[in-house]
Structure formats: structure tokens, C-alpha cells
N, C-alpha and C positions, 0 to 999 in steps of 0.2 A: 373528293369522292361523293358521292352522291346515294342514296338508299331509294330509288327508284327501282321498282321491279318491271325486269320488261313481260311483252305481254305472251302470253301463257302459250306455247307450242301444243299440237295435238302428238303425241307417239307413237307407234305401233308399239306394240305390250311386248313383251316377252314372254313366251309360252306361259300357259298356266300349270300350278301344279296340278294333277292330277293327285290329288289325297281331300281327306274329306274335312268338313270345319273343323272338328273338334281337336284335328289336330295341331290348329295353329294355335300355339301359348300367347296368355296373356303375358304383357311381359313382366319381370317380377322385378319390384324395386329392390336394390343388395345395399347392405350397408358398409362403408367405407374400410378396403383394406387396410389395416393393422398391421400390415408385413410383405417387405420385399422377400425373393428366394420362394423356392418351389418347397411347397408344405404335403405331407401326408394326408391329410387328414381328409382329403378327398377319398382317398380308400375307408376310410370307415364307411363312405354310404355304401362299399359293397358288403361289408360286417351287416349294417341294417339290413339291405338285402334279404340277409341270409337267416337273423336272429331276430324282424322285425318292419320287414318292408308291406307294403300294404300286400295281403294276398288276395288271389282272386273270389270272389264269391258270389256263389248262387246259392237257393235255397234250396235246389236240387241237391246238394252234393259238398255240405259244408261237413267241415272235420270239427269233430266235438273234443280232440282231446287237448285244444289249447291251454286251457290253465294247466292243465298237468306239463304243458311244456313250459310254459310261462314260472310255473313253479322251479323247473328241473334250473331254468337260467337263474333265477333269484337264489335257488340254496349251491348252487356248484361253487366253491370256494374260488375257484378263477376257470377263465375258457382260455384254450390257445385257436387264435383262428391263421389260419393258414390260406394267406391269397396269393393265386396264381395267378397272371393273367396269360392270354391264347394271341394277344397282340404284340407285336413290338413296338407300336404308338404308344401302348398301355405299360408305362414303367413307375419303376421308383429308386429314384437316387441314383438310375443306372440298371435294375435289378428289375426282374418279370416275378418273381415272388420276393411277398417278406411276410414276418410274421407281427401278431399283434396280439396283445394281452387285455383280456376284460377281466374287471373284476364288477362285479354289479350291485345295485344299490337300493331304494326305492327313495325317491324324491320327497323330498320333508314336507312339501307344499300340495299336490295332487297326489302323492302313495301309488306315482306309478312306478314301475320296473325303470330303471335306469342303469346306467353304466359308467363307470372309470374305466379309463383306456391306456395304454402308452405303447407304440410303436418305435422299433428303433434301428436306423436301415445302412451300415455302414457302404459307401461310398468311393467314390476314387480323391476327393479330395478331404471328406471328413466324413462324420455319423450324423445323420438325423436326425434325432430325436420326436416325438411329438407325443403330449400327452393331454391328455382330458381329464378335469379334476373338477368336480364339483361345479359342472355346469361350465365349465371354462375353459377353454382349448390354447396349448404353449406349444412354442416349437423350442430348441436349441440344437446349435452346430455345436460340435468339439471335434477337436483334432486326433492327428494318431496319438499323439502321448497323454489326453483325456482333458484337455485343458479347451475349457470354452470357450466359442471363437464369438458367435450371439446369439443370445436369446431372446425373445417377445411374444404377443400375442397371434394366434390364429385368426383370422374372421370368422364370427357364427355360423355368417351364410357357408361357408367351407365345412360343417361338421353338421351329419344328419342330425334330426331330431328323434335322439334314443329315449326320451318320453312317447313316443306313438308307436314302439315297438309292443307292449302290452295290448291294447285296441289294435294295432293287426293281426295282432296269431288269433284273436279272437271274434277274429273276422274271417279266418284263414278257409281251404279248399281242398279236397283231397282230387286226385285225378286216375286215371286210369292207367295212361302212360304217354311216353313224351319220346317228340320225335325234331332231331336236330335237322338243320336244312344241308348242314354242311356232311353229314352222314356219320358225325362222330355217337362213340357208342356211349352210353348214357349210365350215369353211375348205378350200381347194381343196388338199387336201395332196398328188393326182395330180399338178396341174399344174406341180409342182416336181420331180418323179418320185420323191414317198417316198409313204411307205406309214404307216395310222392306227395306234394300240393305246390300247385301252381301259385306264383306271383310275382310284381308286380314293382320296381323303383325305378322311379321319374321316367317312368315308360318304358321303359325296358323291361320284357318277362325273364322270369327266372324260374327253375327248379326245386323245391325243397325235397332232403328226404329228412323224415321223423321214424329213427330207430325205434326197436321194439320196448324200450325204455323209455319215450317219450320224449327225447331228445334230437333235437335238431343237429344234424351231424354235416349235412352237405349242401350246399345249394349251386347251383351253376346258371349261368347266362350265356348267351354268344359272345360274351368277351372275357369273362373270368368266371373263376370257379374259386368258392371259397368251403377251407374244411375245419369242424370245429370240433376241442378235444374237451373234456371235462375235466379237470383239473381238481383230485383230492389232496395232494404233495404239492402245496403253492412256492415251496422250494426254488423253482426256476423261475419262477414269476418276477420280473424287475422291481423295482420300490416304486411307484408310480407319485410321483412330487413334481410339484411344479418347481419349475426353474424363476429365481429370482429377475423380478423385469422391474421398467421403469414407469411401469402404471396398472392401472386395474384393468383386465382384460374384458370384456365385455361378454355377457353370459350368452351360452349358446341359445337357449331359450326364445333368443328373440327372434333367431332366425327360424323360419317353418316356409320347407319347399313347398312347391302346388304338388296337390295328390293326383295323380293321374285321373284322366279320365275313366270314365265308365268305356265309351268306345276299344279304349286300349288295353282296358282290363279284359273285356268277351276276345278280342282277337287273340289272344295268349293260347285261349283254350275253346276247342268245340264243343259241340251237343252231346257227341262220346265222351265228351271228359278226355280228349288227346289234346295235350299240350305239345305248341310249335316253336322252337326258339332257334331262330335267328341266324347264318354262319358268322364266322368271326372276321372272315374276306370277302370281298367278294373280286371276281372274276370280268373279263373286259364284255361288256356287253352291246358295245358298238364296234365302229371301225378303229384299226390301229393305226394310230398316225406317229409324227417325230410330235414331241412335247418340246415348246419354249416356255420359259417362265420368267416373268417381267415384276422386276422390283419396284420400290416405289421411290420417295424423296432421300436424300440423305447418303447416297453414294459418293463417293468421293472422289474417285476418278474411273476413266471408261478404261475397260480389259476385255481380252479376251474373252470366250464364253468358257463356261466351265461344266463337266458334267454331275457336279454337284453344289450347295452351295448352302451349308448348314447354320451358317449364322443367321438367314433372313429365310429359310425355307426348311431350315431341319433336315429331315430323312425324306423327304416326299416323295424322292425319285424310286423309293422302295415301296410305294402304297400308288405306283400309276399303271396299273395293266393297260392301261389303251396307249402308252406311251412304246415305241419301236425303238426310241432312242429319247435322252431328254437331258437340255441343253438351257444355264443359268446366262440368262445376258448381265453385264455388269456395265452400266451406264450412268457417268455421271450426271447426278440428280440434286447437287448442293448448288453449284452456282447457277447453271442452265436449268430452265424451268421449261414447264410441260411444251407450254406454247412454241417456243425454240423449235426456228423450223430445223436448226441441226439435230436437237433430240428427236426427234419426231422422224427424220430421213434415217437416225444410226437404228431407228427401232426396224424402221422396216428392213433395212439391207440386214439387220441379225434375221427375222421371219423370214424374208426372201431367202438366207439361204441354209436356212434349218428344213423348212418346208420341202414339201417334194410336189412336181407337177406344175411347177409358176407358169402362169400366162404374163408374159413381162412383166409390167410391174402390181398385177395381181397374183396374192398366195394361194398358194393352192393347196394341197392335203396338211394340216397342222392343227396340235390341238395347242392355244394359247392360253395362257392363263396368266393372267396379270390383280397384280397386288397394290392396293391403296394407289398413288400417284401416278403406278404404271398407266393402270385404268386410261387417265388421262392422255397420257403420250399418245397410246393406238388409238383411241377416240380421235383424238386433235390430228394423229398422221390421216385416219381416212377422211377427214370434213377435209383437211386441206388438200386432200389430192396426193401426198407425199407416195400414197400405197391403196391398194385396193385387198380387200378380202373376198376370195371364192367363197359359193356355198357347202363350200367342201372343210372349210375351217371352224373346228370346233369352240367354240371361246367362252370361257370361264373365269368371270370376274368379282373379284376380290375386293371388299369393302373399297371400293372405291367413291372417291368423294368427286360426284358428278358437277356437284353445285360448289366445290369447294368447301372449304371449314372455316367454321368459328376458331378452333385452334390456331388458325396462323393468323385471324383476328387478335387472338389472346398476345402471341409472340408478341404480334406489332406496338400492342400496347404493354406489356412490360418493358420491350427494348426500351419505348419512348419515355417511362419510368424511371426508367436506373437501372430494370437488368430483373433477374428473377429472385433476388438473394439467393445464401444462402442456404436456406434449407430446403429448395429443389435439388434433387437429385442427377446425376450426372447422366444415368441411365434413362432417365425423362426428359434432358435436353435432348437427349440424340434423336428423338420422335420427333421432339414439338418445332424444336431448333435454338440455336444458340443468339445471341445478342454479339453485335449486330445483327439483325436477320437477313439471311440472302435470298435472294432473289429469287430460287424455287420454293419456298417458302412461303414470298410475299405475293407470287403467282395463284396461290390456293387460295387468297380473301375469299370469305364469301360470296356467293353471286348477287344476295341482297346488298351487299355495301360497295360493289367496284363500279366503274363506271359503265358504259352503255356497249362501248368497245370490248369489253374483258368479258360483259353478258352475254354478250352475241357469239364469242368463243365456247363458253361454257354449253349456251344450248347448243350449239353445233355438236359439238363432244356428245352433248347427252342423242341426239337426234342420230349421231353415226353408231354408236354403242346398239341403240336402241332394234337398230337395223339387222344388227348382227352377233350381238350376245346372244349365248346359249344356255349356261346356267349361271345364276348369280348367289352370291353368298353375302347377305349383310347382318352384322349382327348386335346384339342390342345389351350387353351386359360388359359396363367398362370395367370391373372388377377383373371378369375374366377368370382365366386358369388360375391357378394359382403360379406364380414367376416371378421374374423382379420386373413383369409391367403391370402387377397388381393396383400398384397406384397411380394407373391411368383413371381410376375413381378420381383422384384429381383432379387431373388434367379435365375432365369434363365437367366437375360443377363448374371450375373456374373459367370453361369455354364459353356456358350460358348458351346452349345448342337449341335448337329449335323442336327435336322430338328427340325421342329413345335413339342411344347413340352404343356408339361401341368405346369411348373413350374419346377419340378425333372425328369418326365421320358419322355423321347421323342420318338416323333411319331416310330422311325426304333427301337428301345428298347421293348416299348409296344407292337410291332405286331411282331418281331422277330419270323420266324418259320407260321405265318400267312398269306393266303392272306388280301391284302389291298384294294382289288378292291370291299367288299362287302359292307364298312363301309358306316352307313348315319348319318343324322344332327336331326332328326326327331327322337321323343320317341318310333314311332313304327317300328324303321330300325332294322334288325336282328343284324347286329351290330351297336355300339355307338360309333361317332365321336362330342362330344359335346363340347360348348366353356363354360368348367370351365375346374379349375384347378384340380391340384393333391390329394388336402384335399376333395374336393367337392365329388370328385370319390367314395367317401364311404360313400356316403350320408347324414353326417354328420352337411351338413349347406341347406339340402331339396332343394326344386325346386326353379328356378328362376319365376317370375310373369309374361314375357312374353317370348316367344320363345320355339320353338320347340327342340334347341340345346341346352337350359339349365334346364334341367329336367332330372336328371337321376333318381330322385325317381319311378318318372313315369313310363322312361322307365322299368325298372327292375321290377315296379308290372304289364307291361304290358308285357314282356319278357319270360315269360315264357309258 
């Protein structure tokens, strides 16, 4: 091999996005997952939200009666918050609402308003548990008959920062009134005799209403809506204890999201004081075409196509309105590697005849969307001739690793080791690849270390891509949702990747051949720069519960 880079192609770009700077995030360093399994504790940022998220302010129009609400949450013996959500992206444990218990605190070290938490969300295989204790976030499974199946830590970066709920109410906003885009009616905050304020987490606006009491009772977003009770009979309030683990959990403290912008905060609300929030779907706003969706490495044998295909893509086929019909290709991806002019010929004969309209062996009306090594295949079918794309084909591409990855770098050198040990996980070989490594696989080296023959492929890939993509998605947080591929945080230090990565394919791989200047954080950016990881990308573990940069189901039924 050789580490020769060849010399630098020029690309056409990829459209730009049309959104303005401030909305592309800087990207935020996350500290290493602490736990496989899908955690709650992403829903408490919609609790902050509601009891505590930055609100919006001007000095025209600021609401004075924050401490007395700040107060009301400090003496209420416990709150029940009650969250819904309006998505079916948007779950927990299986369940569109559950409930969650605060009891609140003030912090021994700054005397701000704080909280103890515990959520607890029974399941079809167990109960979730999740609870927040002194700065310290735990999950635990148990079964049906109450017997624990594991417990451990949450990550920080996973649970807002309930010290800056005090400095936002007191920062907070009142409004005049508020107007949904999807025309739902809007909670009757009059009819209690309080009064609305506008605001504001990790970009996303929200609603507040403050009862006549001074008490924050409701708040709502375009994707959930959260309601909160005051609690004098703590009677039904669970024991809130952490569950015994096998190390010290690391305090929530360290983690602190970016505050939104000033930008994102004025567009919530106009000059009237009318606050605008968001639909919770949206609707097909191009043409309708047949949808195919193209998987990546790791398949194990070629099948039939299917019209659904929940292991590697979830629900997606339920979030595609421009979709007329939509069809899972299953193409083996473990031993035949992208370059394979047979992978590369079964891709097209699946689009040729998904598609409608072919001019022989160009597609014609289809909207394709391909994921991580798919990428690959339709790149490599058009440089070689195998297939041509109409301008009639919509195409949507998914972290895909243009220049190949450092990960299957990584592979080649554990196999040549001894193997991965031990205490890599089972669920993290099925990404990276097992020992011996095969040959789709050892096809992804990177494009700085293979030889002159394998460069010349890759920018071909990037130069036909480049030609004919339409929206791209790459994303930059290997942490990710929370799932059992939380510890692709691994998998990436030990990749040693070149910039900000999603776990496997990093930022200058994913956009290879692309401009970068268009990508945003937001579900309705023309391209997608969001903080999950590499599994997330195929929508496989749905939307996150707060943040505009963790939604890719969203974006993609909004993308169109």
C-alpha cells in the first residue's frame, strides 16, 4: 500500500442550502457513552423545555413574574410531568407518552434550582427505569416479575442541564398568542386566567402557559407537548434511588448543550408578540415517485426486495410522503464489495425496475436513497457504465463513506493483531466487521492508504455522486441517539479519523465531491448536518425527543 494521495479532482457542488449561517452548529464534543440500550433520559430535555429551557427575550415584552414561578417549582413537594408526543418517530420503550416525577433541589455549590428525576416506562420486554440523583443520571431493566435484568450509568451529554432552568425563567417572555402551522388548536392558557411565553431548546420553539398561580402548567412544541401537576400528597411519587452499578457515574454537570442562537430565538416570535410553532409532519412537497432504499456493508445474502425492512431502516416507509410505493433492496454486502461489477449490475436491475419511465438502461422517475456502503454501489454502477440516472431521479444520500473509512483501517489492523478481544461487543462487530475481515470490508480502506487503482475508483464514485445527488445527510456525533450503537464513541477514537465523524464515516469522506457550505442542524435544512451517529443515519433507532439536530426521520419526511 502506499499513502500517496492522488491529485485533487474539481466537483460540481451540490446545491447549497438555502438557510442562513447561524444556523449551521458548531459541532459539540460528547463524552463517551456509558451504556448500550435505549435510555429516557432524552425526554427530560423536553421536562427542561417546559420547567426551564432558555425562553425567548426582548425588552419589549419580558415577563416579570419569574421568581415567583421559580419559587412555585422549588417549594412544590414533587411535579408529575406528563409527555406526549404528536410523532410516532417520537417514542419511548414502545409508548408516545409516559410519565416522569421531579422532586427539586437547590445545588449545594451555585444555589441554583435543581432536580431529582425518575421515569419509569413499562415495555413489551421489561420496565425502564431511569433516574437522576444528585447530579447523576442511572438507567435499570427489570422484568415482569421485578427482578433486575441491568443496571448502569446514563451519559451526561444525554440529560439537560437542570441548573440553567433558574436563569431561563428569568430570562423568560410573555406573548400575545400563538399560531401552529399544522392548524392544531392551542392550549387554552386564558381559560385558567394565565398568561403564554414563548421558548426556546436546542432550537426548537415552544409554548409555555404560567397559571394564575404562577405556575408553569403546560408547554407544547411541534413535536410534543408536556403537562405539569403540583404535587402536595407525594404519596404516588416513586422512591427515586439510584440503582447499585459497577462504577461511579459521571455527573451530569459536565455536560452543557449550545444555547441557541439569538437568530432562532427572534424567529419563534414576531414584532406582535405572535409566536409560530412548527407542524409535527410535513406533507410531500415535490413530485411522487416509487422510493428504493439501499443498504450498506454487512448483508449476508442477496433476497428479494421487501416492502419493509425494520432492522436496517425502521419505520421509514411510514415518514415518506413522496414515496407512491417503497421498496428494501437486500443485497449481499459481506463478501462482494462495492466495487464488484456484480453488486453494482444487481443494484441497478433492483432501480431499473422499481423505477417508472426507464430509457433502457437509464432510471427514470425514482426517489433513491442509499445508506453508508450503498452510497458506494450506485456511485461505482454510474462511473462504470453498469446504469445511468435521469434528471428525473431524486437521490438521497446517507453518511456515506465517499473516500472510504479509517474503520475498516482499524478492522485490518486488529485482525492482523489477534482479533478484537473480548470486550468488544457483538453488536459493534456487525458494523465494523468481524476477523477475519472480508473483502467488503477491506474494499472501504481509506483512500489515503490504498493504492493508485482503488483512488481512481473512489474519485470516480465521488465525481458520479457528485453529479447527481440531491440531498445529503452526514453527521457528526458518534455518540448518537441513545441505542445499543451508543458505543460507536468507540469505535471512532479508536478509528483515529481525520475530522468530525459519525462513528465510521467522517465529515471529509461523507461530503467528498460535495459542497459543505450548505449543510444545517435543523430538520428543515436542505442538507443534514445532525448530532447522531452512523446507525442513526438510516433511521433505524427514529427521532431524538428534543433537538433539532437529532431527527433525521423528520428531516427525510420533510425533505422532500
Amino acid at each position: 500500500m502506499t499513502n500517496n494521495t492522488p491529485d485533487q479532482v474539481a466537483y460540481a457542488p451540490a446545491p447549497a442550502t438555502p438557510i442562513e449561517a447561524d444556523d449551521v452548529a458548531t459541532p459539540r464534543q460528547r463524552s463517551p457513552r456509558l451504556r448500550l440500550g435505549v435510555a429516557l433520559f432524552a425526554v427530560c430535555g423536553a421536562v427542561c423545555l417546559g420547567i426551564g429551557a432558555y425562553f425567548v427575550t426582548t425588552a419589549a415584552s419580558q415577563h416579570h413574574a419569574a421568581k415567583s414561578v421559580i419559587t412555585n417549582l422549588q417549594q412544590a413537594p414533587a411535579i408529575r410531568v406528563q409527555l406526549t408526543s404528536f410523532r410516532s418517530s417520537i417514542q419511548i420503550n414502545g409508548h408516545m407518552t409516559t410519565t416522569m416525577y421531579l422532586v427539586s433541589r437547590t445545588d449545594a455549590t451555585t444555589k441554583d434550582l435543581t432536580f431529582d428525576a425518575i421515569v419509569s416506562q413499562p415495555g413489551p420486554d421489561a420496565t425502564h427505569t431511569y433516574v437522576l440523583v444528585n447530579d447523576r443520571a442511572y438507567y435499570s431493566y427489570t422484568s415482569a416479575d421485578g427482578a433486575q435484568i441491568d443496571a448502569g450509568c446514563v451519559d451526561p451529554a444525554q440529560v439537560p442541564p437542570m441548573p440553567q432552568i433558574q436563569a431561563s425563567l428569568e430570562s423568560s417572555r410573555s406573548i400575545s398568542s400563538v399560531k401552529f402551522e399544522d392548524g392544531r388548536v392551542p392550549f387554552n392558557c386564558a381559560a385558567i386566567g394565565g398568561y403564554q411565553v414563548a421558548l426556546s431548546f436546542s432550537g426548537e420553539a415552544y409554548i409555555g402557559c404560567i397559571n394564575a398561580n404562577n405556575q408553569l402548567v403546560h408547554a407544547e412544541g411541534a413535536d410534543i407537548a408536556v403537562d405539569l401537576e403540583y404535587l402536595v400528597d407525594t404519596s404516588s411519587v416513586p422512591e427515586i434511588v439510584a440503582p447499585e452499578v459497577a462504577h461511579s457515574c459521571l455527573p451530569v454537570s459536565l455536560a452543557r448543550p449550545a444555547v441557541a442562537q439569538p437568530r432562532q430565538l427572534r424567529a419563534a416570535v414576531d414584532d406582535d408578540g405572535i409566536a409560530t410553532i412548527r407542524s409535527s409532519s410535513c406533507d410531500c412537497k415535490g413530485p411522487r415517485k416509487p422510493c428504493l432504499f439501499v443498504h450498506g456493508v454487512g448483508h449476508k445474502s442477496s433476497e428479494p426486495m421487501t416492502d419493509s425492512f425494520a432492522s436496517t431502516w425502521g419505520s421509514i416507509q411510514d415518514h415518506a410522503p413522496c414515496c407512491t410505493s417503497t421498496k428494501f433492496a437486500h443485497i449481499e454486502t459481506t463478501v462482494r464489495a462495492w466495487d464488484d461489477a456484480s453488486v453494482q449490475q444487481e443494484f441497478c436491475n433492483l432501480a431499473l425496475s422499481v423505477a417508472s419511465q426507464n430509457n433502457g438502461k437509464e432510471i427514470g422517475d425514482l426517489i433513491l436513497t442509499t445508506f453508508s456502503m450503498g452510497n458506494l454501489i450506485a456511485s461505482g454502477a454510474l462511473a462504470t457504465g453498469q446504469c445511468k440516472m435521469s434528471d428525473r431521479v431524486t437521490w438521497v444520500s446517507l453518511a456515506g463513506p465517499l473516500q472510504g473509512s479509517k474503520s475498516s483501517n482499524l478492522l485490518q489492523e486488529k485482525c492482523a493483531g489477534g482479533g478484537w478481544g473480548g470486550s468488544f461487543l457483538q453488536v459493534i462487530l456487525d458494523i465494523v466487521g468481524q476477523c477475519p475481515a472480508q473483502r467488503a470490508y477491506i474494499h472501504m480502506t481509506h483512500q489515503s492508504t490504498v493504492d493508485s487503482t482503488m483512488q481512481a475508483k473512489y474519485i470516480a464514485a465521488q465525481k458520479a455522486r457528485a453529479g447527481r445527488v440531491s440531498r445529503l445527510l452526514c453527521a457528526n456525533d458518534p455518540s448518537g441517539l441513545l441505542s445499543i450503537y451508543t458505543s460507536l464513541q468507540a469505535v471512532s477514537e479508536m478509528s483515529k479519523h481525520d475530522s468530525e465523524n459519525d462513528g465510521v464515516v467522517d465529515w471529509n469522506s461523507c461530503t467528498a465531491g460535495a459542497s459543505t457550505n450548505g449543510f444545517g442542524n435543523t430538520y428543515w435544512s436542505y442538507n443534514y448536518k445532525p448530532a447522531i451517529n452512523h446507525m442513526d443515519a438510516s433511521f433505524r433507532n427514529n427521532d431524538g425527543w428534543f433537538g433539532d439536530a437529532r431527527k433525521p426521520v423528520k428531516w427525510f419526511e420533510c425533505a422532500l
